[in-house]
N, C-alpha and C positions, 0 to 999 in steps of 0.2 A: 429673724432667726436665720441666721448660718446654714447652708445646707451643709450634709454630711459630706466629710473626708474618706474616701478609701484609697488602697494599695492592690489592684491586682493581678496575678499574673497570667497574660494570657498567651495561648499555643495556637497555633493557624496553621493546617497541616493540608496539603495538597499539591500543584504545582504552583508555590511560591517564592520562588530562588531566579532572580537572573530574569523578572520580570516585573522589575520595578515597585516591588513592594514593600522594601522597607524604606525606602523616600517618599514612597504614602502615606505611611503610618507614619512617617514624621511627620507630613506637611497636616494631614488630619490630626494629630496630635496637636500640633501646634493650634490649626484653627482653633481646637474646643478646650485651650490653654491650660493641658494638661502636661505634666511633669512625666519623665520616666526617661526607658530606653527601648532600642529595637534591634534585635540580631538576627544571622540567618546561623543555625544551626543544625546537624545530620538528620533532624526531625522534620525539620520544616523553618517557621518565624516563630521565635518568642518574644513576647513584648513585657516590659514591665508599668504599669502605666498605674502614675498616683496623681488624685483630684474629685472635684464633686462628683458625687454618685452619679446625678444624672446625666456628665457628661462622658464619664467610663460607659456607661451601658452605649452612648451615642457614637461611641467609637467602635462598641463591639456591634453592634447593628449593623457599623456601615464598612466594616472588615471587607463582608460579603459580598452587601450591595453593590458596591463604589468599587471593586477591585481593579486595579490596573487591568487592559484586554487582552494580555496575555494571563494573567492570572486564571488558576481555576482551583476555588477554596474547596476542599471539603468537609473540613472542620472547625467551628472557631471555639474553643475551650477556654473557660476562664476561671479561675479560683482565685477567692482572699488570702493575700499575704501578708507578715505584716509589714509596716512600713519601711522601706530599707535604701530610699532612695532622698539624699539628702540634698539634692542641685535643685535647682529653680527652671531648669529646663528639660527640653527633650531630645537625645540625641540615639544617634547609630553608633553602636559599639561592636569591637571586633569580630568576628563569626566564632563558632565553637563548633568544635568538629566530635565525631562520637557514631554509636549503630544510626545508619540510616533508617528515618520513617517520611521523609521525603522523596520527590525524584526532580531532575532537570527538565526546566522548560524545552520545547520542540524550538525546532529553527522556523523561522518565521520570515516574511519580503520584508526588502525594507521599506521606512514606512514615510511617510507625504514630507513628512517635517524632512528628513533628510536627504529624499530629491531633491527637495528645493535646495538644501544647502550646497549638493552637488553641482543643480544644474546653474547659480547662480556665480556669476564672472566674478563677483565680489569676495565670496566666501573661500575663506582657508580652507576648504573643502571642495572646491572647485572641481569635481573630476574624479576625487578620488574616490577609490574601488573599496574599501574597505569601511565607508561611512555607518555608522550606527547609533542607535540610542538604548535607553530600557524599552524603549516600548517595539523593538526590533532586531532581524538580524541573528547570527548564528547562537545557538547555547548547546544542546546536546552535541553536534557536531566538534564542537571545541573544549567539551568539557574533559574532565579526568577526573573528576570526581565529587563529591560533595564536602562540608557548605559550597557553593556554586561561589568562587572569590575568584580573583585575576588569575593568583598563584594557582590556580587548580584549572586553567584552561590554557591555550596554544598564545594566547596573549601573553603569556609571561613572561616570555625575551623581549619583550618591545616596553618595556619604562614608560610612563606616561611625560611627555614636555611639561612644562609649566604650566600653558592655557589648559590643555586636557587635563592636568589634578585640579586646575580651579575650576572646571564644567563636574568634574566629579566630586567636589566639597563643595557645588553650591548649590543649598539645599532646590532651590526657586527654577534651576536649570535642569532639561529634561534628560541631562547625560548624568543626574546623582549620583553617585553609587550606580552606574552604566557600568561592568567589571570588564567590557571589551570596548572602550571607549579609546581611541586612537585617531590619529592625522597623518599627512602629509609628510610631517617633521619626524613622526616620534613610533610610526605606525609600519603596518605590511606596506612591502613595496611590489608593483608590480613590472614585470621583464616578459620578451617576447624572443621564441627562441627559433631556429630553424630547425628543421629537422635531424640534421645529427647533432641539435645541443650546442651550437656556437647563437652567444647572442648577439639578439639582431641590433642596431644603433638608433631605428625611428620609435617614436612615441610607440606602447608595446597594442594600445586599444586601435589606433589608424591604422598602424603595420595589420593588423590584424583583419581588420574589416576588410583593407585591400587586397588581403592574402583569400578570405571568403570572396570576395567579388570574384575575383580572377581562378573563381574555382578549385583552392587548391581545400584540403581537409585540416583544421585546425583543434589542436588537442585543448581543453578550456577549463581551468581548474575552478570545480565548481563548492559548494559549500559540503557537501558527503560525496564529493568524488570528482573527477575526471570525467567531462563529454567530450566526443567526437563531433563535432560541427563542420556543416558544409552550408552552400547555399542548393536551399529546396526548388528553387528553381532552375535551377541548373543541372538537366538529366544525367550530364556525365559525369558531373561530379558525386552526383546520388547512386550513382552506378559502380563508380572507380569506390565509394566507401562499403557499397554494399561487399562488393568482390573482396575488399581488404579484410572486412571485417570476417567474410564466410557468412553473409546472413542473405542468403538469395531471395527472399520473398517476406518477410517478415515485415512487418509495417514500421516507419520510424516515426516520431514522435517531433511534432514542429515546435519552433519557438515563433512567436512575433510579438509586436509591441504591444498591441492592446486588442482589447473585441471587435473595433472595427477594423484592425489591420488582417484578421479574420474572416469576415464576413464574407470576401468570395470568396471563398473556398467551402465554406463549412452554414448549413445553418440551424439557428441558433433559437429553442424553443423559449417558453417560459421559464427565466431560470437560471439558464443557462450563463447566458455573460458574466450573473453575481458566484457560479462557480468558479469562474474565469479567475476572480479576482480576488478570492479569500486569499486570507493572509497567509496561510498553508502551501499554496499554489501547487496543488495537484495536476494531473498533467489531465484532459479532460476530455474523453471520444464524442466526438460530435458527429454529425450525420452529413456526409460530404453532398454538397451541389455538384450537379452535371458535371463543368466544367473544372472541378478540381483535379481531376487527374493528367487532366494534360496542361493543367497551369503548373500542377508539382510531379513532374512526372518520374515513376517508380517510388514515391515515395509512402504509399500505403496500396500495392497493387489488387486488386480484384474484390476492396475489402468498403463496406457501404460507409465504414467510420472512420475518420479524420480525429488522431491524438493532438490537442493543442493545449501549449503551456505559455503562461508568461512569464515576462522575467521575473525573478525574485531575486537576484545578487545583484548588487550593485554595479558591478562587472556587466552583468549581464546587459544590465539597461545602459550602460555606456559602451556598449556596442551599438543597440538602438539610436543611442543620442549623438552618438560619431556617424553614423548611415545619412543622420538623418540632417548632417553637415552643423553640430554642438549648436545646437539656438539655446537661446538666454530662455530660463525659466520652465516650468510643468507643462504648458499649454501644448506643447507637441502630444503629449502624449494623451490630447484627447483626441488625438487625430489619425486617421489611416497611414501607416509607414509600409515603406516598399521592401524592405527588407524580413524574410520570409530563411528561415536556418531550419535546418534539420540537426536535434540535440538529444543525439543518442547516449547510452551507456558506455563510459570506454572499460567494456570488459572482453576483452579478444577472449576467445573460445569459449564464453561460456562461464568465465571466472572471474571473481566477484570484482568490483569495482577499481580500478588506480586511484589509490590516495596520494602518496607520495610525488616528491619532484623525480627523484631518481629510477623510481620506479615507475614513473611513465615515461621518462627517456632510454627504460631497458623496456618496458613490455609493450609499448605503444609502438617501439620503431619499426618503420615501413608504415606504420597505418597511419598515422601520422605528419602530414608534410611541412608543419610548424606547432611549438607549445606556446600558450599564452597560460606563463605561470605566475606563480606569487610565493614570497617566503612566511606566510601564514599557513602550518599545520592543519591538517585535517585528523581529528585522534579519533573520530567516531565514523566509519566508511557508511554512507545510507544515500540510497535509492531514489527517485522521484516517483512519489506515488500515484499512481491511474486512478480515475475516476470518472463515473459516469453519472448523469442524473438518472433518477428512474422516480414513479409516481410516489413511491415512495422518502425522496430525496435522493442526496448523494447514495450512492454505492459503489466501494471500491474494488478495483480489479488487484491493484498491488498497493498495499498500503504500506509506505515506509517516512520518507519527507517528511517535516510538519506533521507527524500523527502520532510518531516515536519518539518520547516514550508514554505519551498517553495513557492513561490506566483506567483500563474497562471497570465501571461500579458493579461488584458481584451481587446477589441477595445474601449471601451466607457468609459468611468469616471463619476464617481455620485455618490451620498450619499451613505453611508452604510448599508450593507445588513445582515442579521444575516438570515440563511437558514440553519435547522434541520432534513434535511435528513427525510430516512424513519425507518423503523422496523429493516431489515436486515443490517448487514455489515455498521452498522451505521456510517457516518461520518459528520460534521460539518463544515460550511463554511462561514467566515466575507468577506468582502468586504471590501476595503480602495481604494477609490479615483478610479483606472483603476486595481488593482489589485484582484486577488481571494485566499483565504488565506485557504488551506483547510486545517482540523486537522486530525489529525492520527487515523486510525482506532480504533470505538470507538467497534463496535461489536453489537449482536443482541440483544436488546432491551425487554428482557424477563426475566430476573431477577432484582431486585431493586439496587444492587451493578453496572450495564454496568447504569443503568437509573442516578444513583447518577454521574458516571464517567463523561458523558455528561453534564450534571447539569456543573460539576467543569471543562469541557473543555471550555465552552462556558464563564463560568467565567473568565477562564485565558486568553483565543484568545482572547476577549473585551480588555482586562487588558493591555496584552503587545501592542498589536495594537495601543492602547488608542483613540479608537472610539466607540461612541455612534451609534449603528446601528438606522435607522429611520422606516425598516421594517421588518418584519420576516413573512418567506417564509415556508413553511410545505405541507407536502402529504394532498394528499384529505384525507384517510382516517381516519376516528375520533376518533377512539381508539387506535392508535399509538401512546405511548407515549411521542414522539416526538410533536405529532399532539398537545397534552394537554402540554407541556412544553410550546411550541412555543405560546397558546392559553393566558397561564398564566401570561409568558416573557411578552408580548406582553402590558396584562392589567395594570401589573405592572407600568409600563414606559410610558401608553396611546399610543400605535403606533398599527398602521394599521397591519394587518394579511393578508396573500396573502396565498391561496393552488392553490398549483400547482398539477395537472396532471401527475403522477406516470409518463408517457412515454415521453409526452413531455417535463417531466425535464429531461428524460432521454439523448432525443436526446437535450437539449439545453448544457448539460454540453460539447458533440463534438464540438457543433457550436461555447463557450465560448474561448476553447480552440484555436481552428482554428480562431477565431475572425471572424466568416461567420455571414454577417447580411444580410436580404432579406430573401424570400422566400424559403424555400430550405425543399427536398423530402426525407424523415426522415423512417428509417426502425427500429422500438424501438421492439425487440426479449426477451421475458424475460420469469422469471415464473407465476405471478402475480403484477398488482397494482390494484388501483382502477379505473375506469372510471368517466368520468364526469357525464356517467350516473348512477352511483354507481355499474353495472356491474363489475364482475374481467377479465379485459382487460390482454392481455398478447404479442400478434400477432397483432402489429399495421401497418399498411404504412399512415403515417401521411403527410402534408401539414403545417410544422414551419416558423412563420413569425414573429420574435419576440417576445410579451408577448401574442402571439396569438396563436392559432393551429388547424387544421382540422382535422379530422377521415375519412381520403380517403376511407382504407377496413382494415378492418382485418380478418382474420382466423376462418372458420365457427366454430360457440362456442361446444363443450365437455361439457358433464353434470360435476361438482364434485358430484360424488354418498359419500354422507356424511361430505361435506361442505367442511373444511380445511382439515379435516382428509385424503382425497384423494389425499395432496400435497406431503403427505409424502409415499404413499402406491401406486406404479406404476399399481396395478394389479386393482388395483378400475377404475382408468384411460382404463384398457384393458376394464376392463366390460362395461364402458360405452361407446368401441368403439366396441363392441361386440351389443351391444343395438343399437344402430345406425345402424348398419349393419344388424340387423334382426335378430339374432346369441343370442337371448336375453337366451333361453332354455340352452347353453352351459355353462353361466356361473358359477352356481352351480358344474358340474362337473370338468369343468377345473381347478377350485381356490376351488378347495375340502379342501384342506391345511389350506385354510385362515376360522377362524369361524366366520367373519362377510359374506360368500359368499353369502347363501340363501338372508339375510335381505337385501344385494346390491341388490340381483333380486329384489328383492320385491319393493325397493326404484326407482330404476330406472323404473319398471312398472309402479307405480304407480306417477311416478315425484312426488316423496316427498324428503325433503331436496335435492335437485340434482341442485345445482345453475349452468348456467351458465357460463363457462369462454372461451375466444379467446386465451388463453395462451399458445405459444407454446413452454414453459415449461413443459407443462400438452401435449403435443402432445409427445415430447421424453418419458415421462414418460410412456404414451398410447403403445407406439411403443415396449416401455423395459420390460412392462408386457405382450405383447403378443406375445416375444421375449423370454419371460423365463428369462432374463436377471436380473430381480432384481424385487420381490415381493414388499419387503417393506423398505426401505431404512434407512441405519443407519443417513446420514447426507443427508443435505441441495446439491442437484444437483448429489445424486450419480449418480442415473440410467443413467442420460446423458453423466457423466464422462464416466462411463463402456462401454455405446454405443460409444463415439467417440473414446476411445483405441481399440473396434473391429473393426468399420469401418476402423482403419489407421491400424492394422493387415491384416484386408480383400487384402484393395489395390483398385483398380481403377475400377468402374463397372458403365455399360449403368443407365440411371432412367428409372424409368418404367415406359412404355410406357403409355397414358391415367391415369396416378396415381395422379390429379390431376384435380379440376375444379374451374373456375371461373365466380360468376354470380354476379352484381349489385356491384361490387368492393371486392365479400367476398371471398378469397381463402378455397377450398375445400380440404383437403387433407384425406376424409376418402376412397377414391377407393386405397391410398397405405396402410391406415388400415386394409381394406380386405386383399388383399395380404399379408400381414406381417402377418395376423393372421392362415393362413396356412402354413408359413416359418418355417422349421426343423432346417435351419443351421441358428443358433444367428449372426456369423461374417458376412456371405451373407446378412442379415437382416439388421444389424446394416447400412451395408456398400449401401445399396440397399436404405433405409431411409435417409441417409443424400444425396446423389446422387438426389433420387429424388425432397427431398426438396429444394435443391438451382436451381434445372430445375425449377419447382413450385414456387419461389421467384422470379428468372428472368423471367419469366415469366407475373407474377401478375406486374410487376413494369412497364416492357412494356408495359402493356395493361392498367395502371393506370395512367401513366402517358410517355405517346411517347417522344420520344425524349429528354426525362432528360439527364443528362453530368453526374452528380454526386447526389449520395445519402447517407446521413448520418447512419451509421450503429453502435447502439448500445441498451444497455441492454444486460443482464448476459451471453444468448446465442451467444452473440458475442465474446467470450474466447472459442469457440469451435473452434478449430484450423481447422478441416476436412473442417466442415459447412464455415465456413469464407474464409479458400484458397481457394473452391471449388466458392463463391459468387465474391472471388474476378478475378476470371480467365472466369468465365462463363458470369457477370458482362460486365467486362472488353473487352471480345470480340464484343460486344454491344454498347462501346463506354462510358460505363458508372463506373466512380469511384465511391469507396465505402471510404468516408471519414468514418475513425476510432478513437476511443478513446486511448491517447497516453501517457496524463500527469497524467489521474486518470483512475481508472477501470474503463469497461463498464457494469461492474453492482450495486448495490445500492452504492458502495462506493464511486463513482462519483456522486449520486444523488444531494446530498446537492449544487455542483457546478452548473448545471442546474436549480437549484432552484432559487440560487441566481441569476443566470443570466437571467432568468423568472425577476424577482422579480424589478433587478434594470432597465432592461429595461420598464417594467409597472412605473417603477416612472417617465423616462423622455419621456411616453407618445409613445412609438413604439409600 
């Protein structure tokens, strides 16, 4: 007997466009010799597929199982149709365009298959920079829209040659339906330019490498942007980019070939290396050895951690593979290379990244002493993400690369949410039905270039998405310009405005993550938000219930002696733990250096301008002025950086005993002020400070709340490695976990996530 015939049509919705999956579902089709068809449409893949029953369900099993590795299914739906499919075979028909209920794959390294073709003397791809397959290489970055097709990315002036449309009609070949599939012949070219813009005549990847050797700064167009590259080894040149760019002390971020080209500098726990090398290629803080700073000198100064990236462009490793004098074949790159780049952001002031050619030969000039460009578009500007491991896994510091447009799985489903982050580390966040859609780091929100940036992200996440958000979500405070976008968005379109609570969008963005709904005891660590009371909150143990939230205790308040200016000036912070303590006569002579010290006495005598804040941001900062550790800081969280690389040089020390009070829910920590402010040795200090405070946090949490199981741990201070293993181990013996931040940062750049998920639970009434 015949088995049964069916017809039916099935939906595959997630990220599946531009990652090789409707040349799966051919080739799978074909194996289990069923009829039909496959399209990419603004939904996602619909297939039409007619044959034995039992081999229709064998195809929908293994949608999931089997998916291409960039693929990430979230649904595979299928209903009976009736028969409507009269060919004997199974092919890919055109795309159909409509409301988006898909989104575009991340940009991803290239992958094994197309090194070799590059690095092999044989191959029509000998070299070239712009190699790729389906299963690699750029997609959001190049896209414009959906169905994810040639015409709809920066490949579209480039015509495929004859070979490339027969790599992409032949089903058997890994370039099938590849929609950025290009060569030599038919593809991006690359050029090498001097510094005012005349081009240069030698090969554009050698010219370059020799222009790095000989220390000069070279601008590098990368897959979401423009880097600034130098060679790391080389102080002056690390010096002359630092001075160009204005970034005096700030760490940069290395490139080199592989994990062992690595290893002296940096070392490398369990773990670690296979960070190194996900296909995402995050940029990765490792724990520098002794001798790293004066192997790459200025190149992450006074700081315990070492940023290190591999390549991921094709470019990138033909820099490597030109270093390393072009050898035939992969085998190089199991091996240590001596070449060592520093591959910074080319964002001169503060402003968001260089896409363009033209515009990095107007906003790069002087910083720049050569471009190595290409006539392939960039339409989508994005970031290299940071990341560090923790016992937890990965945790990022800036999630943008490879991670956008990722869609966080929500618990709940509901109308859309358009949620604008805060000031800092800005990022943006839609909502579609159950998912969380966050953008790529937009950056701080202080110049009118990152303010526009936002503006045109929020444009485009609507656009591809193709949802009409019904609310938008924003920080309490009211001169964020985020606060005034969201205000405006808002009027435009008539929809309701929702401000959320700096901390408790903090902790909501955990809870989204996790899908934790109910009641749950929330420890939000940061440097500042706002309060509900307009207070600057900083030191929370909150009580999160949904769209709802408590103020169990936080951290007895710190004056800022001079308002914000204090945020940035750790020794302001000493003074007014110095005031506090009695100690007020000292502070003129101590901070003799500084020529605002008298008028801080004077302010803080007299509580004039001296707001203030629970922020135990502003308590490391307190701790690192009276520590000697860092008067006035070049960037945003140094002093606390510098403190957690002494404390993990120090090594393991008792808290100090009584360093610590608790009255009416508010934790006290100026009795370990006193002591720190008689402390000669910084590393005892540092180490004695963070000791104390997770005693002092375990602590406040038992007595605020007995018998919790688990508590939500997030905001900026929770990327302190010391503080967090030391909470999670002291915690832990207690019986209490520390749910952590895993899919976005735990500091503002997760915010916008928590917002939204505030936001959409307040619509369905939680």
């Amino acid at each position: 007997m015949s088995e049964r015939m069916i017809c039916q049509n099935i939906r595959v919705s997630g990220v599946v466009q531009g990652v090789g999956f409707r040349p799966f579902v051919w080739r799978l089709a074909r194996e289990l010799g069923l009829a039909g068809w496959v399209r990419n449409d603004s939904r996602g893949v619909e297939i039409e597929v007619h044959g034995a029953a039992a081999q229709v369900r064998h195809l929908i099993a293994r949608l999931e199982q089997d998916a291409p590795p960039l693929a990430r299914v979230n649904s595979v739906i299928a209903r009976d149709v009736a028969t409507a499919h009269n060919g004997q075979g199974f092919v890919i028909i055109d795309s159909r365009s409509g409301r988006a209920a898909t989104m575009i794959g991340h940009d991803t390294t290239v992958c094994r298959d197309c090194l070799m073709e590059m690095f092999d003397p044989g191959s029509r791809r000998w070299r070239y920079a712009f190699t790729n397959c389906t299963n690699c290489g750029p997609r959001y970055t190049i896209s414009r829209g959906l169905p994810y097709d040639r015409v709809r990315t920066s490949l579209r002036t480039f015509p495929m040659c004859p070979r490339c449309q027969g790599e992409y009609r032949r089903p058997d070949d890994r370039r099938f339906h590849a929609e950025a599939n290009c060569c030599p012949k038919c593809g991006p070219q690359l050029f090498l330019l001097d510094g005012e813009g005349h081009r240069l005549p030698e090969d554009a990847v050698a010219g370059a490498v020799d222009l790095l050797r000989a220390g000069k700064i070279v601008a590098i167009k990368g897959l979401g942007g423009f880097h600034l590259a130098c060679d790391a080894r080389n102080a002056v040149a690390v010096a002359r980019l630092r001075e160009r760019k204005q970034r005096d002390e700030k760490p940069f971020v290395v490139m080199v070939a592989n994990a062992p080209s690595a290893a002296p500098f940096v070392q490398m726990g369990i773990g670690e290396p296979g960070l190194l090398t996900l296909p995402t290629r995050p940029a990765i803080l490792l724990r520098k050895r002794s001798q790293c700073d004066e192997a790459l000198p200025g190149v992450a100064p006074g700081l315990a951690w070492l940023g290190v990236m591999l390549p991921y462009t094709p470019l990138q490793f033909l820099l490597f593979h030109e270093a390393a004098k072009r050898p035939a074949g992969v085998g190089w790159l199991e091996r240590a290379q001596d070449l060592v780049l520093v591959m910074t952001s080319a964002n001169p002031g503060g402003e968001p990244l260089v896409i363009g050619n033209s515009e990095a030969l107007l906003r790069l000039y002087g910083l720049a002493d050569a471009f190595l460009m290409h006539d392939r578009d960039i339409v989508t500007r994005c970031d290299d993400s940071v990341a560090r491991i923790t016992t937890g896994g990965l945790q990022f510091i800036r999630r943008a690369r490879g991670y956008t447009p990722r869609a966080i799985k929500l618990p709940l489903s509901g109308p859309s949410v358009l949620a604008v982050g805060g000031w800092f580390k800005n990022t943006v966040c839609v909502t579609r039905g159950d998912e969380a859609f966050v953008s790529q780091h937009i950056g701080d929100l202080d110049n009118a270039a990152v303010c526009d940036f936002l503006d045109d992200t929020v444009a485009q996440m609507v656009k591809l998405l193709g949802v009409e958000p019904t609310i938008v979500a924003h920080d309490l405070h009211p001169d964020f310009y985020s606060t005034r976008f969201a205000a405006e968005f808002a009027q435009q379109r008539r929809l309701p405005l929702l401000g959320v609570q700096h901390h408790h969008a903090h902790a909501a963005a955990v809870l989204a993550e996790h899908g934790m709904q109910g009641s749950t005891l929330a420890l939000s660590l940061d440097g500042v938000g706002t309060g509900s009371d307009g207070a600057a909150w900083g030191g929370e143990l909150l009580s999160v219930d949904g769209a709802r939230f408590e103020r169990l205790g936080h951290l007895v308040p710190l004056t800022l002696p001079g308002g914000d200016r204090a945020a940035n000036e750790p020794w302001r912070m000493a003074a007014a733990a110095l005031h506090r303590i009695g100690r007020t006569s000292e502070i003129s002579e101590r901070f003799a250096s500084q020529a605002a010290a008298s008028a801080v006495t004077q302010m803080l005598s007299a509580d004039i301008h001296c707001p203030p804040t629970s922020s135990m941001g502003r308590m490391f900062d307190a701790a690192a002025g009276l520590l000697g550790i860092k008067a006035v800081m070049a960037y945003e969280g140094q002093a606390a950086m510098l403190m957690e690389g002494l404390a993990q040089r120090y090594g393991d020390i008792l808290p100090l005993d009584q360093g610590w009070r608790i009255d009416q829910g508010r934790l006290d920590l100026l009795p370990l002020l006193a002591v720190l402010a008689d402390e000669k040795n910084a590393e005892r200090g540092a180490a004695l400070f963070h000791a104390t405070v997770v005693a002092a946090i375990t602590d406040w949490v038992r007595v605020l709340a007995p018998g919790t199981r688990a508590v939500v741990g997030s905001g900026g201070c929770f990327l302190n490695q010391v503080l967090v293993r030391g909470l999670r181990a002291r915690l832990g013996a207690q019986g209490v976990q520390i749910i952590e931040a895993r899919q976005v940062p735990p500091n503002d750049g997760g915010l916008s996530v928590g917002q939204a998920w505030v936001a959409l639970q307040h619509l369905l009434g939680r």
